[in-house]
C-alpha positions as CSV (number, residue, x, y, z in Angstrom):
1,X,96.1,89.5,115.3
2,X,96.4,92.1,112.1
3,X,93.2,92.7,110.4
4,X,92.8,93.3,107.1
5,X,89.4,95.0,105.4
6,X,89.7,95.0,101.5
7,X,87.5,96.7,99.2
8,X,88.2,96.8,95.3
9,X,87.2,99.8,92.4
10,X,86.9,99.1,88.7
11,X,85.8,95.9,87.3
12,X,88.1,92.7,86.8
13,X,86.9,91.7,83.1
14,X,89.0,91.8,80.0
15,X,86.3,92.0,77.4
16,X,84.4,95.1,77.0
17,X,84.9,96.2,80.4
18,X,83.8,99.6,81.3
19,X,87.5,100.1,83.4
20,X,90.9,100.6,82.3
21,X,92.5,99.2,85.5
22,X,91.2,96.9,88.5
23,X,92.4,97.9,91.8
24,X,92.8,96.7,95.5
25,X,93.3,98.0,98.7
26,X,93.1,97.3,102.3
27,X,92.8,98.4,105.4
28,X,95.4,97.0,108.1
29,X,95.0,97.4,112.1
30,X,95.2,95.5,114.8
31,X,93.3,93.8,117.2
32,X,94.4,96.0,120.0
33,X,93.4,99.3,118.3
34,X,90.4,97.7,116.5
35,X,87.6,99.5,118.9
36,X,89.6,102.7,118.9
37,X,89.7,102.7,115.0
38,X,85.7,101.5,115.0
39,X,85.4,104.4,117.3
40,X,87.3,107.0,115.3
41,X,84.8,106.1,112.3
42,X,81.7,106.3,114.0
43,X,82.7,109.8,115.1
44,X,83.7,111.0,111.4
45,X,80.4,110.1,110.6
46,X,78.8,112.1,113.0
47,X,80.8,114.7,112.2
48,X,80.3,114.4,108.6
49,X,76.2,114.5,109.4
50,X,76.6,117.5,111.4
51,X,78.5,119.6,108.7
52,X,76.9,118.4,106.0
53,X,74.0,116.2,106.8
54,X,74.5,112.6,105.4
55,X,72.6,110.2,107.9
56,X,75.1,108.4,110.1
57,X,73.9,105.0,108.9
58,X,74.6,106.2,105.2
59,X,76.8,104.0,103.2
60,X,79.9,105.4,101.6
61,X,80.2,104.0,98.5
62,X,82.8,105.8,96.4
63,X,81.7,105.5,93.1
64,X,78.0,104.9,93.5
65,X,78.1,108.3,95.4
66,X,79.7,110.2,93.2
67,X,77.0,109.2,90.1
68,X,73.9,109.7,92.5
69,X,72.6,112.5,94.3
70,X,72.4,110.8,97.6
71,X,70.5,112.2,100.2
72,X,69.9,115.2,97.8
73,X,73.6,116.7,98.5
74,X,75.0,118.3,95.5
75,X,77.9,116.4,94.0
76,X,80.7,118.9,95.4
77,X,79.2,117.6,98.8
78,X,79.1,114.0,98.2
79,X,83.3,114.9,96.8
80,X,84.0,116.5,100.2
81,X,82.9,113.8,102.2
82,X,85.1,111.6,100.1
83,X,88.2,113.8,100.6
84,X,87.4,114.5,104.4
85,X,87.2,110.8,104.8
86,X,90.7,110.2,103.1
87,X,91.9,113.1,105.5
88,X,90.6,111.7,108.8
89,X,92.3,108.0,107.1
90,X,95.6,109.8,107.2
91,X,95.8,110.8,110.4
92,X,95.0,107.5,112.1
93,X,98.2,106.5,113.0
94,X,97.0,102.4,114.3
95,X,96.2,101.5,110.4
96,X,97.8,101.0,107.3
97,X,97.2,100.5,103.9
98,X,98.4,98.8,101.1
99,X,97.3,99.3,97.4
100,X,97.5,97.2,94.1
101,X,96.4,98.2,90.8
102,X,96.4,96.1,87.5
103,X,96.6,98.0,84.1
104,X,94.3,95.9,82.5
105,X,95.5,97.4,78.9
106,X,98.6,95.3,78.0
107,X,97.3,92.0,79.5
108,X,96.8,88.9,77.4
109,X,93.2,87.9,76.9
110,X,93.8,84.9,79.1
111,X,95.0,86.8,82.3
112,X,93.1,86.5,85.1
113,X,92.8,89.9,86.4
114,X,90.8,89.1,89.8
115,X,92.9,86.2,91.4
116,X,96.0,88.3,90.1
117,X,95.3,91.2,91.9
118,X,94.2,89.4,95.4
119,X,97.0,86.9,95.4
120,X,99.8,90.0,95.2
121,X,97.5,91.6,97.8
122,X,97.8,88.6,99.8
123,X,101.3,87.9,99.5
124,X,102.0,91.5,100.5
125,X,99.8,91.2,104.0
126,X,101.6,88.0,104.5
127,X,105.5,89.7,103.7
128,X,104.5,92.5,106.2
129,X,103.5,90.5,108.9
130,X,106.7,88.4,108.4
131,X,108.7,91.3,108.7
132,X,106.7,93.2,111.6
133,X,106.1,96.1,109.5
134,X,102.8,97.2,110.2
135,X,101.6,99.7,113.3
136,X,102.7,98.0,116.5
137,X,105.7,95.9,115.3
138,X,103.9,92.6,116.3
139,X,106.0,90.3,114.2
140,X,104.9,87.2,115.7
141,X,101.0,88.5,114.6
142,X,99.3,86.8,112.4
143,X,96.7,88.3,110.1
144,X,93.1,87.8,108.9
145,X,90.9,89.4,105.6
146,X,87.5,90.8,105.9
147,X,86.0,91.7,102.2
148,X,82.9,92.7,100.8
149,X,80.7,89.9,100.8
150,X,81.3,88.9,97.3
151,X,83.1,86.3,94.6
152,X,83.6,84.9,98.5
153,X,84.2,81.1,97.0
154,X,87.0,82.2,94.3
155,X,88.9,84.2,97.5
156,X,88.8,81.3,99.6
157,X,90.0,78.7,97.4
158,X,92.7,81.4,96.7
159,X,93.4,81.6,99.6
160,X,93.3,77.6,100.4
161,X,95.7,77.4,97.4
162,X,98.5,79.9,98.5
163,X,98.4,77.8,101.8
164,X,99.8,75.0,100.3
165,X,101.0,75.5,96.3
166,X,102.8,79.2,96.7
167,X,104.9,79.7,93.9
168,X,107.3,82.5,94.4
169,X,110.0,83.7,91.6
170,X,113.6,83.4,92.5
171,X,115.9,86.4,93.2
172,X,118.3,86.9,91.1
173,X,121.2,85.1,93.5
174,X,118.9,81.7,93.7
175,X,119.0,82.0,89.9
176,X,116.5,80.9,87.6
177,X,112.8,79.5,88.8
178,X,111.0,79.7,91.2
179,X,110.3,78.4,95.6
180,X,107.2,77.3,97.1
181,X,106.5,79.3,100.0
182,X,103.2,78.4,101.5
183,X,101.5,81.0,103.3
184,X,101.5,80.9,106.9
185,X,100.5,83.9,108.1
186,X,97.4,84.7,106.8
187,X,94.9,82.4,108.4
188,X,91.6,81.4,107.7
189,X,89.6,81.7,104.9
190,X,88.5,85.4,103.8
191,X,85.4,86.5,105.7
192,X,82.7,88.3,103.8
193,X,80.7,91.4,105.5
194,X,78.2,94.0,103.9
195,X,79.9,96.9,103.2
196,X,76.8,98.8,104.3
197,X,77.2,97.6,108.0
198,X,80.9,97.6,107.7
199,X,82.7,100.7,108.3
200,X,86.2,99.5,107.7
201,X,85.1,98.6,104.5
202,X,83.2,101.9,103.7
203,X,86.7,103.4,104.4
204,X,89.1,100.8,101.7
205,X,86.4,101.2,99.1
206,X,87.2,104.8,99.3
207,X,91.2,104.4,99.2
208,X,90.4,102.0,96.2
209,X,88.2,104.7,94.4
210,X,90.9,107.2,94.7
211,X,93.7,104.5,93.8
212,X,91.8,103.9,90.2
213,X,91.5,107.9,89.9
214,X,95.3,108.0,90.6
215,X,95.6,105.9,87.2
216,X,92.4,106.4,85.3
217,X,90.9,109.3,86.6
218,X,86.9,110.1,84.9
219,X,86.4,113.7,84.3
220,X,85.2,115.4,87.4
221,X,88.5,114.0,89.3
222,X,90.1,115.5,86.2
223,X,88.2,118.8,86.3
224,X,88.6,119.1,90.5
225,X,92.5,117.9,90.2
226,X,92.1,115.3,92.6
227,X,93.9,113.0,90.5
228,X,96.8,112.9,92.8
229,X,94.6,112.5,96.1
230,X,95.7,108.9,97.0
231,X,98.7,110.8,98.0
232,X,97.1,112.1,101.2
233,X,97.1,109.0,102.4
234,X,100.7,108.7,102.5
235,X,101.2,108.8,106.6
236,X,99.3,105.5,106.7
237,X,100.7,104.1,103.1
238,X,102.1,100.6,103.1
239,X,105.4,101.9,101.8
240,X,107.0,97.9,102.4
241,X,104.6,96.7,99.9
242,X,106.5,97.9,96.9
243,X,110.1,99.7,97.7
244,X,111.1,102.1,95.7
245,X,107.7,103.5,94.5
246,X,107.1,106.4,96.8
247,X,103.3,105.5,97.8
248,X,104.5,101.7,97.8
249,X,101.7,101.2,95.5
250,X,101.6,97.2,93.9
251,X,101.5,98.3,90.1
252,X,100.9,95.2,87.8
Protein backbone atom coordinates (compact mmCIF):
# COMPACT_ATOMS: atom_id res chain seq x y z
CA UNK A 1 0.00 0.00 0.00
CA UNK A 2 1.33 3.65 -1.38
CA UNK A 3 0.40 6.51 0.78
CA UNK A 4 -0.26 9.64 -0.18
CA UNK A 5 -0.21 12.93 2.23
CA UNK A 6 -1.50 16.08 0.28
CA UNK A 7 -1.33 19.51 1.41
CA UNK A 8 -2.35 22.59 -0.90
CA UNK A 9 -0.85 26.63 -1.00
CA UNK A 10 -2.89 29.48 -2.34
CA UNK A 11 -6.51 29.76 -2.33
CA UNK A 12 -8.94 27.99 -4.97
CA UNK A 13 -11.42 31.02 -5.56
CA UNK A 14 -11.77 32.98 -8.78
CA UNK A 15 -13.22 36.14 -7.51
CA UNK A 16 -11.10 38.52 -5.64
CA UNK A 17 -8.79 35.95 -4.56
CA UNK A 18 -5.78 36.99 -2.76
CA UNK A 19 -3.56 34.14 -5.08
CA UNK A 20 -2.55 34.08 -8.61
CA UNK A 21 -2.33 30.24 -8.75
CA UNK A 22 -3.72 27.17 -6.53
CA UNK A 23 -1.41 24.46 -6.10
CA UNK A 24 -1.14 20.72 -4.90
CA UNK A 25 1.30 18.37 -3.82
CA UNK A 26 1.75 15.19 -2.19
CA UNK A 27 3.78 13.17 -0.47
CA UNK A 28 4.07 9.43 -1.73
CA UNK A 29 5.72 6.35 0.47
CA UNK A 30 4.95 3.27 1.25
CA UNK A 31 3.66 1.23 3.83
CA UNK A 32 6.94 -0.62 4.22
CA UNK A 33 9.09 2.55 4.73
CA UNK A 34 6.21 4.46 6.52
CA UNK A 35 7.94 4.25 10.21
CA UNK A 36 11.31 4.85 8.74
CA UNK A 37 10.02 8.10 7.00
CA UNK A 38 7.88 9.00 10.47
CA UNK A 39 11.21 8.42 12.04
CA UNK A 40 13.35 10.50 9.71
CA UNK A 41 10.82 13.50 10.48
CA UNK A 42 10.75 13.32 14.06
CA UNK A 43 14.58 13.44 14.04
CA UNK A 44 14.72 16.74 11.62
CA UNK A 45 12.72 18.18 14.18
CA UNK A 46 14.91 17.58 16.79
CA UNK A 47 17.50 18.66 14.98
CA UNK A 48 15.90 21.69 13.84
CA UNK A 49 15.15 22.48 17.83
CA UNK A 50 18.68 22.00 18.64
CA UNK A 51 20.12 24.42 16.04
CA UNK A 52 17.69 26.73 16.12
CA UNK A 53 15.18 26.21 18.83
CA UNK A 54 11.56 25.71 17.39
CA UNK A 55 9.76 23.24 19.98
CA UNK A 56 9.55 19.79 18.47
CA UNK A 57 5.73 19.80 18.67
CA UNK A 58 5.81 23.17 16.54
CA UNK A 59 3.74 23.14 13.49
CA UNK A 60 5.33 23.94 10.13
CA UNK A 61 3.08 25.74 8.37
CA UNK A 62 4.71 27.34 5.37
CA UNK A 63 3.04 30.36 4.91
CA UNK A 64 1.58 31.12 8.26
CA UNK A 65 5.37 30.95 9.42
CA UNK A 66 6.77 33.01 7.22
CA UNK A 67 4.06 36.17 8.15
CA UNK A 68 4.47 35.48 11.99
CA UNK A 69 7.21 35.60 14.26
CA UNK A 70 6.80 32.16 15.69
CA UNK A 71 8.38 31.30 18.64
CA UNK A 72 10.20 34.75 18.51
CA UNK A 73 12.71 33.53 15.63
CA UNK A 74 13.56 36.17 13.20
CA UNK A 75 12.09 35.57 9.74
CA UNK A 76 15.61 34.40 8.16
CA UNK A 77 15.22 31.60 10.82
CA UNK A 78 11.70 30.64 10.33
CA UNK A 79 13.10 30.69 6.04
CA UNK A 80 15.98 28.20 7.04
CA UNK A 81 13.89 25.82 8.58
CA UNK A 82 11.76 25.86 5.46
CA UNK A 83 14.74 25.28 3.15
CA UNK A 84 16.50 22.72 5.66
CA UNK A 85 13.20 20.89 5.63
CA UNK A 86 13.05 20.76 1.71
CA UNK A 87 16.80 19.59 1.91
CA UNK A 88 16.23 16.73 4.41
CA UNK A 89 12.81 15.97 1.78
CA UNK A 90 15.42 15.41 -0.96
CA UNK A 91 17.47 13.12 0.42
CA UNK A 92 14.76 10.64 1.48
CA UNK A 93 15.09 8.26 -1.08
CA UNK A 94 11.46 5.93 0.07
CA UNK A 95 9.17 9.06 -0.94
CA UNK A 96 8.04 10.89 -3.83
CA UNK A 97 6.33 13.73 -4.79
CA UNK A 98 4.16 14.88 -7.25
CA UNK A 99 3.05 18.56 -7.80
CA UNK A 100 0.17 20.36 -9.70
CA UNK A 101 -0.40 23.99 -10.08
CA UNK A 102 -3.36 25.83 -11.64
CA UNK A 103 -2.74 29.42 -13.18
CA UNK A 104 -5.79 30.69 -12.03
CA UNK A 105 -5.38 33.88 -14.55
CA UNK A 106 -6.73 32.59 -17.93
CA UNK A 107 -9.54 30.48 -16.37
CA UNK A 108 -13.17 31.11 -17.22
CA UNK A 109 -15.18 32.37 -14.28
CA UNK A 110 -17.02 29.08 -14.22
CA UNK A 111 -13.95 26.74 -13.65
CA UNK A 112 -13.75 25.03 -10.79
CA UNK A 113 -10.31 25.46 -9.57
CA UNK A 114 -10.47 22.96 -6.46
CA UNK A 115 -11.92 19.70 -7.92
CA UNK A 116 -9.68 20.53 -10.99
CA UNK A 117 -6.68 20.54 -9.31
CA UNK A 118 -7.34 17.24 -7.02
CA UNK A 119 -8.91 15.19 -9.75
CA UNK A 120 -5.42 15.64 -12.04
CA UNK A 121 -3.74 14.99 -8.68
CA UNK A 122 -5.60 11.97 -8.41
CA UNK A 123 -5.40 10.65 -11.73
CA UNK A 124 -1.65 11.05 -11.54
CA UNK A 125 -1.34 8.82 -8.11
CA UNK A 126 -3.61 6.41 -9.80
CA UNK A 127 -1.25 6.34 -13.40
CA UNK A 128 1.88 5.84 -11.16
CA UNK A 129 0.67 3.09 -9.28
CA UNK A 130 -0.45 1.46 -12.56
CA UNK A 131 2.71 1.71 -13.91
CA UNK A 132 4.89 0.80 -10.70
CA UNK A 133 6.64 3.98 -10.81
CA UNK A 134 6.99 5.07 -7.42
CA UNK A 135 9.94 3.91 -4.74
CA UNK A 136 9.85 0.22 -4.51
CA UNK A 137 8.28 -0.74 -7.92
CA UNK A 138 5.17 -2.37 -6.24
CA UNK A 139 2.97 -2.27 -9.21
CA UNK A 140 0.46 -4.49 -7.93
CA UNK A 141 0.19 -1.63 -4.76
CA UNK A 142 -2.56 0.09 -4.40
CA UNK A 143 -2.74 3.54 -2.93
CA UNK A 144 -4.53 5.69 -0.24
CA UNK A 145 -4.82 9.83 0.40
CA UNK A 146 -4.35 11.42 3.71
CA UNK A 147 -5.22 15.40 3.56
CA UNK A 148 -5.58 18.15 5.82
CA UNK A 149 -8.72 17.78 7.46
CA UNK A 150 -10.70 20.05 5.29
CA UNK A 151 -13.44 20.54 2.26
CA UNK A 152 -13.23 16.57 3.35
CA UNK A 153 -17.04 15.96 1.84
CA UNK A 154 -16.17 17.74 -1.80
CA UNK A 155 -12.80 15.18 -1.85
CA UNK A 156 -14.70 12.23 -1.13
CA UNK A 157 -17.46 12.55 -3.47
CA UNK A 158 -14.56 13.30 -5.90
CA UNK A 159 -13.16 10.74 -5.23
CA UNK A 160 -16.53 8.46 -5.23
CA UNK A 161 -17.11 10.03 -8.69
CA UNK A 162 -13.72 9.11 -10.42
CA UNK A 163 -14.55 5.50 -9.14
CA UNK A 164 -17.22 5.13 -11.32
CA UNK A 165 -17.71 8.18 -14.10
CA UNK A 166 -13.84 8.82 -15.15
CA UNK A 167 -13.72 10.57 -18.21
CA UNK A 168 -10.36 10.45 -19.84
CA UNK A 169 -9.55 12.30 -23.36
CA UNK A 170 -8.54 10.13 -26.24
CA UNK A 171 -5.00 10.02 -27.66
CA UNK A 172 -4.53 11.10 -30.65
CA UNK A 173 -4.57 7.37 -32.42
CA UNK A 174 -8.24 6.54 -30.64
CA UNK A 175 -9.20 9.84 -32.38
CA UNK A 176 -11.64 12.20 -31.16
CA UNK A 177 -13.47 11.89 -27.53
CA UNK A 178 -12.99 10.62 -24.88
CA UNK A 179 -12.87 6.67 -22.46
CA UNK A 180 -14.16 6.09 -19.14
CA UNK A 181 -11.58 4.79 -17.03
CA UNK A 182 -12.80 4.31 -13.49
CA UNK A 183 -10.29 4.55 -10.92
CA UNK A 184 -9.17 1.48 -9.39
CA UNK A 185 -6.32 2.03 -7.63
CA UNK A 186 -6.91 4.53 -5.35
CA UNK A 187 -9.12 3.22 -2.65
CA UNK A 188 -11.15 4.51 -0.09
CA UNK A 189 -12.33 7.78 0.50
CA UNK A 190 -9.65 10.64 1.36
CA UNK A 191 -8.90 10.57 5.12
CA UNK A 192 -8.57 13.90 6.85
CA UNK A 193 -5.81 14.42 9.68
CA UNK A 194 -4.69 17.78 11.54
CA UNK A 195 -1.82 19.06 9.99
CA UNK A 196 -0.57 19.97 13.45
CA UNK A 197 -0.31 16.28 14.59
CA UNK A 198 0.57 15.23 11.15
CA UNK A 199 4.07 15.36 10.07
CA UNK A 200 3.75 14.12 6.58
CA UNK A 201 1.59 16.72 6.05
CA UNK A 202 3.72 19.47 7.72
CA UNK A 203 6.32 18.28 5.08
CA UNK A 204 3.69 18.60 1.56
CA UNK A 205 2.47 21.90 2.80
CA UNK A 206 5.96 22.98 2.53
CA UNK A 207 6.61 21.41 -1.09
CA UNK A 208 3.28 23.23 -1.91
CA UNK A 209 4.51 26.64 -0.41
CA UNK A 210 7.58 26.44 -2.48
CA UNK A 211 5.61 25.03 -5.67
CA UNK A 212 3.36 28.47 -5.63
CA UNK A 213 6.74 30.57 -5.03
CA UNK A 214 8.10 28.61 -8.11
CA UNK A 215 5.09 30.51 -10.11
CA UNK A 216 4.11 33.40 -8.04
CA UNK A 217 6.73 34.06 -5.83
CA UNK A 218 5.77 37.29 -2.95
CA UNK A 219 8.71 39.53 -2.33
CA UNK A 220 10.94 38.02 0.22
CA UNK A 221 11.22 34.68 -2.03
CA UNK A 222 12.02 37.30 -4.61
CA UNK A 223 14.51 39.29 -2.51
CA UNK A 224 16.24 35.75 -1.05
CA UNK A 225 16.07 34.15 -4.76
CA UNK A 226 14.48 31.12 -3.64
CA UNK A 227 12.19 31.31 -6.40
CA UNK A 228 13.61 28.30 -7.98
CA UNK A 229 13.83 26.17 -4.58
CA UNK A 230 11.14 23.52 -5.58
CA UNK A 231 13.97 22.43 -7.65
CA UNK A 232 15.80 20.89 -4.66
CA UNK A 233 13.40 18.58 -4.47
CA UNK A 234 14.15 17.09 -7.67
CA UNK A 235 15.81 13.48 -6.36
CA UNK A 236 12.34 12.76 -4.91
CA UNK A 237 10.28 14.65 -7.94
CA UNK A 238 7.47 12.66 -9.52
CA UNK A 239 9.08 13.12 -12.92
CA UNK A 240 6.13 10.39 -14.46
CA UNK A 241 3.60 12.81 -13.58
CA UNK A 242 4.13 15.17 -16.41
CA UNK A 243 6.96 13.94 -19.09
CA UNK A 244 8.71 16.27 -20.61
CA UNK A 245 8.69 19.02 -17.98
CA UNK A 246 11.89 18.62 -16.12
CA UNK A 247 10.45 18.73 -12.39
CA UNK A 248 7.31 16.67 -13.91
CA UNK A 249 5.29 19.38 -12.38
CA UNK A 250 1.14 19.10 -13.40
CA UNK A 251 0.82 22.76 -14.86
CA UNK A 252 -2.91 23.55 -15.73
Amino acid sequence: MYIMYVDESGDSGLQNSPTSHFALSGIVVHESDWRSFIDTLVQFKKTMRGVYGLPVRAEIHASEFMKSRVHGMAKHVRFAILRNFLDELAKIQSINVTNVIIDKTNKPANYDVFTTAWQYLFQRFENTLINGNFPGGHSNDHGMVITDATNGTKLMRLMRRMAVHNYIPNMAQYGQGSRNIPITKVIEDPHGKDSSETLPIQAADVCAYFLMQHYSPNSFIRRKGAKNYVSRLQPILNTHARIGHPLGIVYI
